[in-house]
C-alpha positions as CSV (number, residue, x, y, z in Angstrom):
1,X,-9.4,14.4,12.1
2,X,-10.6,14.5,8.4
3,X,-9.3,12.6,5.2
4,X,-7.4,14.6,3.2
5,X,-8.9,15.5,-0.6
6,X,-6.5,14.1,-3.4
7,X,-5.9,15.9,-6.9
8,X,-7.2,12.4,-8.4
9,X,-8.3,9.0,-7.8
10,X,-8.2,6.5,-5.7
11,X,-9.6,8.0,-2.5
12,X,-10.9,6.1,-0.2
13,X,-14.7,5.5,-0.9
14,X,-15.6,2.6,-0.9
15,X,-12.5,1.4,-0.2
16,X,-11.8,-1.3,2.9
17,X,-9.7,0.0,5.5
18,X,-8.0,-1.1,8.7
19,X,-7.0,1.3,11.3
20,X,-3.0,0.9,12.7
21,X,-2.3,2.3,15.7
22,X,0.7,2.6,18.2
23,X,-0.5,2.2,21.7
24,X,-4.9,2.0,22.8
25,X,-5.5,4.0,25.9
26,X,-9.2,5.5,25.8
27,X,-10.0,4.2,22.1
28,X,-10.6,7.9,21.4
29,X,-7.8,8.5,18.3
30,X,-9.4,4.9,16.7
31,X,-13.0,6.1,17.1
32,X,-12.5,9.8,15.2
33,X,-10.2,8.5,12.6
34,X,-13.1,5.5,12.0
35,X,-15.6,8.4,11.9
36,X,-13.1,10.7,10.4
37,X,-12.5,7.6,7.1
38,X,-16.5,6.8,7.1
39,X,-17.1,10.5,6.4
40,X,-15.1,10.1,3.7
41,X,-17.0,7.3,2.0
42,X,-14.1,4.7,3.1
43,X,-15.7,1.2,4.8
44,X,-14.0,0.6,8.3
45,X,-13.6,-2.9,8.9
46,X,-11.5,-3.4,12.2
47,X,-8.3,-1.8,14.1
48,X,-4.9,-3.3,15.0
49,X,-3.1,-2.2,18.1
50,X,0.8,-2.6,19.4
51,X,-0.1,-2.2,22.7
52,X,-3.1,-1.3,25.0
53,X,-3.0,0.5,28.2
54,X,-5.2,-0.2,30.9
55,X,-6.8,3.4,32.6
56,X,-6.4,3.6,35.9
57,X,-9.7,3.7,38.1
58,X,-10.3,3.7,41.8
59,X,-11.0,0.2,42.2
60,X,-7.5,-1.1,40.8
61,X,-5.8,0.9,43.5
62,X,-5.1,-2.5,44.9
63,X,-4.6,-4.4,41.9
64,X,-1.3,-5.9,40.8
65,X,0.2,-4.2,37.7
66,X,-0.5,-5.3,34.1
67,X,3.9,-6.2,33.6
68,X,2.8,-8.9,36.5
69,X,0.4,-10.4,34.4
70,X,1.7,-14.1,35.3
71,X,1.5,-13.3,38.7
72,X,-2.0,-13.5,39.4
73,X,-2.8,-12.4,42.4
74,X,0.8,-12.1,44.0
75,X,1.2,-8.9,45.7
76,X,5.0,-7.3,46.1
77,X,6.0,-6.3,49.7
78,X,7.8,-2.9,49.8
């Protein structure tokens, strides 16, 4: 990602900014456009997120899914 140049001021140096994004999965899109606005002079102060998914990893194989948040440790029989 880079920040586009503008034919005239403001750009973003100096400039406080918050990163909005759609869904987190890896945190990889929020960590280049943070490096992507600091390159740019712009000062990154946090990141807001609609929704986070969790990766899947060997371990969880067993786990309950995330939508059965409230049921902690309930299992569904198939």
């Amino acid at each position: 990602m880079r920040v586009r140049a503008r034919p005239r001021p403001p750009g973003v140096t100096g400039r406080t900014c918050i990163i909005v994004d759609d869904v987190l999965t890896t945190g990889a899109t929020l960590a280049e456009a943070a490096r992507a606005l600091r390159a740019a002079g712009a000062v990154v102060c946090g990141a807001v997120v609609v929704a986070a998914t969790r990766p899947p990893a060997i371990s969880d194989a067993g786990a309950p899914s995330p939508a059965m948040a409230g049921e902690k440790g309930r299992r569904v029989k198939k």
